[in-house]
C-alpha positions, -999 to 999 in steps of 0.1 A, spaced: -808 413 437 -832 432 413 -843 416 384 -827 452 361 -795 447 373 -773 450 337 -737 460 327 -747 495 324 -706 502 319 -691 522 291 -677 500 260 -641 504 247 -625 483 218 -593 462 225 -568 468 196 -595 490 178 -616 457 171 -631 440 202 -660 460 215 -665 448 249 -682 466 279 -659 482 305 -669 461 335 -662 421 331 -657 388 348 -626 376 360 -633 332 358 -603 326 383 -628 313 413 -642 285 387 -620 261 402 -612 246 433 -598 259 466 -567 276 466 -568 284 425 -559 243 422 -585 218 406 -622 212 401 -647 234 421 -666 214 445 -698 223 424 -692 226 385 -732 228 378 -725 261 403 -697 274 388 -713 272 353 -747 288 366 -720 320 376 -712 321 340 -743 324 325 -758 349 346 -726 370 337 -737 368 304 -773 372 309 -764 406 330 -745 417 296 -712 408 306 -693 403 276 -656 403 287 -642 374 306 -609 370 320 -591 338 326 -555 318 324 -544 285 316 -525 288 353 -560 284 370 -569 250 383 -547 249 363 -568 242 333 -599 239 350 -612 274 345 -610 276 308 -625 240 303 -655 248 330 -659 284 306 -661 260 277 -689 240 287 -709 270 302 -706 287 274 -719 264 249 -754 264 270 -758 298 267 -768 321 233 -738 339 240 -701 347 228 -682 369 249 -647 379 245 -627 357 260 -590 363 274 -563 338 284 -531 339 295 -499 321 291 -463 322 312 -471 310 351 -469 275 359 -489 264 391 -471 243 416 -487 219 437 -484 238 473 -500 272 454 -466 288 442 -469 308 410 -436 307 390 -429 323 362 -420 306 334 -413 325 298 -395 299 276 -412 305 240 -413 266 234 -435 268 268 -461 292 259 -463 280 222 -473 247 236 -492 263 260 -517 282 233 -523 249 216 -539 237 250 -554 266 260 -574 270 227 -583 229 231 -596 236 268 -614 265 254 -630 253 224 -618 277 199 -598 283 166 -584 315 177 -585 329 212 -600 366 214 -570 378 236 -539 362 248 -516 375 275 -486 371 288 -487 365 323 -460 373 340 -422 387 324 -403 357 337 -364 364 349 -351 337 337 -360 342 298 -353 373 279 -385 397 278 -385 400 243 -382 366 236 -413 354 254 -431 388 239 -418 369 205 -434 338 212 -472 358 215 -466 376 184 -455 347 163 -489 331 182 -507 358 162 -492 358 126 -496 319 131 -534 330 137 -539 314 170 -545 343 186 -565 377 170 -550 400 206 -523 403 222 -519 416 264 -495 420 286 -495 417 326 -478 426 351 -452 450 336 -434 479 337 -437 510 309 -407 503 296 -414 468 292 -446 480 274 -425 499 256 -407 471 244 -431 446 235 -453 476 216 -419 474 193 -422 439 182 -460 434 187 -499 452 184 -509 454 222 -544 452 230 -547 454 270 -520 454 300 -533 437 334 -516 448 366 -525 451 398 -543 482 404 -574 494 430 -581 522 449 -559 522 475 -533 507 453 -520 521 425 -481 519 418 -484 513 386 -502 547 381 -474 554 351 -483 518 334 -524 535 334 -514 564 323 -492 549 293 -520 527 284 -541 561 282 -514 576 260 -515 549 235 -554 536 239 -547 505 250 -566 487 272 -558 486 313 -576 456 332 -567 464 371 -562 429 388 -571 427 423 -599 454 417 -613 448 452 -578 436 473 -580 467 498 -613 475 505 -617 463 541 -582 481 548 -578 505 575 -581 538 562 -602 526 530 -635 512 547 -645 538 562 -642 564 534 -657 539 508 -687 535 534 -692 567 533 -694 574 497 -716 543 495 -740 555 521 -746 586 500 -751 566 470 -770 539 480 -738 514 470 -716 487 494 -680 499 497 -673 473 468 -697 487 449 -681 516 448 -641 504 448 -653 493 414 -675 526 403 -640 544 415 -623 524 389 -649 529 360 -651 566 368 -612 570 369 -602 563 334 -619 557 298 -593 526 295 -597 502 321 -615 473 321 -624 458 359 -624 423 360 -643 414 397 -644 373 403 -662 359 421 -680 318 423 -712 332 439 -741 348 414 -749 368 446 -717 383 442 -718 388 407 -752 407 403 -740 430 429 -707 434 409 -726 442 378 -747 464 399 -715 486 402 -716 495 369 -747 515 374 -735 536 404 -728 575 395 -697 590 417 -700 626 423 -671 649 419 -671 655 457 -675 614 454 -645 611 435 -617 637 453 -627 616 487 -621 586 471 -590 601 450 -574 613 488 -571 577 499 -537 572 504 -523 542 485 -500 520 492 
């Protein structure tokens, strides 16, 4: 990769204070297989860290549910090698079971204990942005939305996020609490939650589209994403991510990835211009 590569993305500020550049890095792969334990290579998984930063990534994404643990202590100890200090975002409300299963869990005693260790594993006073991580069905919504804004007054936490929710669970948690960002799952050829992006618009709050790169080998998606990268000089990931840059002023793409490789030509992304013609081909995929 080309020694000019740089987050060329546009900025936006999360809950009117953060300035961070549209295009970041999602740390879930800075573990081991499966999302569970160490990587095989922490020296590796650190080196992927601060060549995100050197490429001007300043956003990073992670959760206390990956390794689980392991991702916010490995972006601990990479960061504190680098002259560097990203935003970083956590996230609170999935527990990780053993076999891979992701369960919900919402109890407010739960994620208040659970902010105490993530900001130990991380290093900090306050973490930059703190998100809920899944609505869980077994706890009132409000109740676990509770527990993050009493995580802010308390001054553990300067953001608060959302993910995975519905508008009018948005709706809800923008009565008791300041919302910074939503993360839900959201890519080119997916986008059900087109009404939670356009909310987000509506009241400037930031979208960050999990999975940002899910369907890109998909029948159907390929090929039209190879074409418009052809023409633009771009791999079909490439421009899955432009797509999502160029498709609204709010969101905030998270790629992961445990390869530099793969990183640079993320960041790389952030330099490629979609035409209109680009961008109605790309809008015409069907989504699921």
């Amino acid at each position: 990769m080309a020694d000019d590569v740089h987050n060329e993305s546009d900025t936006f500020d999360i809950g009117g204070e953060l300035t961070v550049h549209r295009l970041g890095f999602g740390a879930m792969r800075l573990t081991g297989e499966d999302i569970i334990g160490r990587p095989d290579d922490e020296e590796t998984a650190r080196s992927v860290v601060h060549r995100a930063t050197e490429l001007g990534v300043d956003f990073v994404d992670t959760a206390d549910s990956y390794g689980p643990g392991v991702s916010e202590r490995v972006l601990r100890e990479a960061l504190a090698e680098v002259d560097a200090d990203p935003v970083v975002a956590s996230k609170a409300g999935l527990l990780r079971h053993r076999d891979g299963e992701w369960l919900p869990h919402g109890d407010p005693d739960y994620l208040h204990n659970q902010v105490l260790a993530s900001k130990d594993r991380l290093g900090v006073d306050s973490i930059d942005l703190y998100q809920f991580h899944r609505p869980d069905p077994d706890t009132d919504f409000e109740d676990s939305v509770h527990a993050f804004a009493e995580m802010k007054d308390a001054g553990q936490v300067d953001h608060v996020g959302l993910s995975n929710v519905t508008v009018e669970q948005l709706d809800l948690a923008r009565d008791i609490v300041d919302i910074g960002t939503v993360q839900n799952q959201y890519n080119v050829a997916y986008r059900g939650d087109e009404d939670v992006l356009q909310a987000c618009e509506e009241y400037d709050v930031g979208f960050i589209p999990w999975g940002p790169l899910y369907t890109v080998d998909d029948d159907g998606v390929a090929g039209v994403l190879d074409e418009v990268g052809e023409a633009r000089d771009a791999s079909r990931r490439q421009v899955a991510l432009a797509w999502l840059l160029h498709h609204s002023d709010v969101t905030l793409p998270i790629p992961g990835t445990s390869s530099v490789d793969h990183l640079e030509s993320n960041v790389a992304a952030s330099g490629v211009e979609l035409t209109d013609e680009d961008l109605a081909k790309l809008n015409d995929i069907d989504p699921q």
